[in-house]
Structure formats: C-alpha cells, structure tokens
N, C-alpha and C positions, 0 to 999 in steps of 0.2 A: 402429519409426520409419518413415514416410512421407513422400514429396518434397513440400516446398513448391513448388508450381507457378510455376515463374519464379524462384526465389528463388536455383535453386543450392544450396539446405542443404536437409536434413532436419528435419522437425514432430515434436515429441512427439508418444507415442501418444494416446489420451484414457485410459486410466488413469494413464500421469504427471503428464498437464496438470490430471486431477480433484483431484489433492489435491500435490503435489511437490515431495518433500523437499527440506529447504534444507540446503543443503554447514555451515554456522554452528545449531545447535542454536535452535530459539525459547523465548526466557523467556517459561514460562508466567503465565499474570494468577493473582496468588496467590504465584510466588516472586520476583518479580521486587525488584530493590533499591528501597532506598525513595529512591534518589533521583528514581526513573521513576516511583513510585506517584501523583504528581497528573499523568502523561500517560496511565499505563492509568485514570486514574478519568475524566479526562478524554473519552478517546474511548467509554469506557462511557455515559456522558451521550449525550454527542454520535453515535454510531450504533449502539449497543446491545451491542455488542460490542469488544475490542481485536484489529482486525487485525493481520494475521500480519505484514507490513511493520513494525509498530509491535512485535512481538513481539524483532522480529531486531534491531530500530535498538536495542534496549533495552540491546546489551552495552557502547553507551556511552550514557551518560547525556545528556551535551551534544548528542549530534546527533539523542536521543528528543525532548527538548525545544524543540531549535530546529527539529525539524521539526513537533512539534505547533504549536509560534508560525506556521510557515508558513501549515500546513492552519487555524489559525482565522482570524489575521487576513486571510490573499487568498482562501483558496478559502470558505470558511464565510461570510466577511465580504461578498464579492461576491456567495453567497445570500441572504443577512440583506440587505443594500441595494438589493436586486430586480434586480438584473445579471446576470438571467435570461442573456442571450443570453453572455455571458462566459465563467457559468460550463459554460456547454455546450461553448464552444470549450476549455474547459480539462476537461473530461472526454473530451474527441474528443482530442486531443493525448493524454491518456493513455495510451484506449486503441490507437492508431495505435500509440506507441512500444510498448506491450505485446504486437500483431499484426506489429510488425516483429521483435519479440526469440522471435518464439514463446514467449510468458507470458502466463499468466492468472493472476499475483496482483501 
C-alpha cells in the first residue's frame, strides 16, 4: 500500500486494484438463481458481459433487479434519448466516488 496524497489513508497496490477480491463471493453467469437469469441476460445484451457489481448484487434477487430497472430506464435510457451531456455527468459522478473510495470496480 501507498499514500494517497492529501487523503490521509493509504491506495491499494495495483495488483489489488487489478483485479480485488470481494469479501461476499460473486455468482458466477451460469450458476446464478433463476430468479437473476433475465438481469445476467440482460446486461449480456446490453454490454457484452455481466459485471462484477452485478455478479455480487445477485445474492439478492430484488436489489439484482431493481438495479438493472435503475441502469436501463436513467442511465441507458438518457443514452438512447440523446442526453449525451447527462449521461457524462453521471459517469464523472461515478467515477469521482470510485477515486474517492480507492475502487476501481
């Protein structure tokens, strides 16, 4: 670990921040319960892959779901309606909070 300049805390190395473990195990795409299977088919459509955020929300079903409802109808739906400049502020807000947590996923 290394100091965050200004921060007061310590950064992850970059071999933790490359890839880093999550403390809650991630349901893999393939075992996942079938109540999740239309949100990994879901985001399989929609960016080619099921991210790992989406892997871990999977151990409850409800909040897999109500956050895919999130990501299609404001942020997906703000791209699809040309709200170009929106959804760039709601990608900067992301990654801000992700630079302020030391996280990259």
């Amino acid at each position: 670990m290394t100091d965050v300049p200004g921060s007061g805390r310590a950064a992850a190395s970059h071999e933790a921040m490359a890839c880093p473990s999550t403390r809650i195990p991630l349901i893999a795409p393939g075992s996942e319960p079938p109540e999740v299977t239309p949100v990994y088919e879901y985001y399989r459509r929609a960016v080619g892959v099921v991210p790992r955020y989406i892997q871990l929300l999977a151990h409850v079903p409800a909040i897999a779901n109500s956050w895919m409802t999130f990501d299609r109808d404001v942020k997906i739906g703000a791209l699809r309606g040309g709200e170009t400049e929106r959804v760039r502020f709601q990608v900067l807000a992301i990654l801000k909070t992700s630079l302020i947590n030391v996280c990259n996923n």
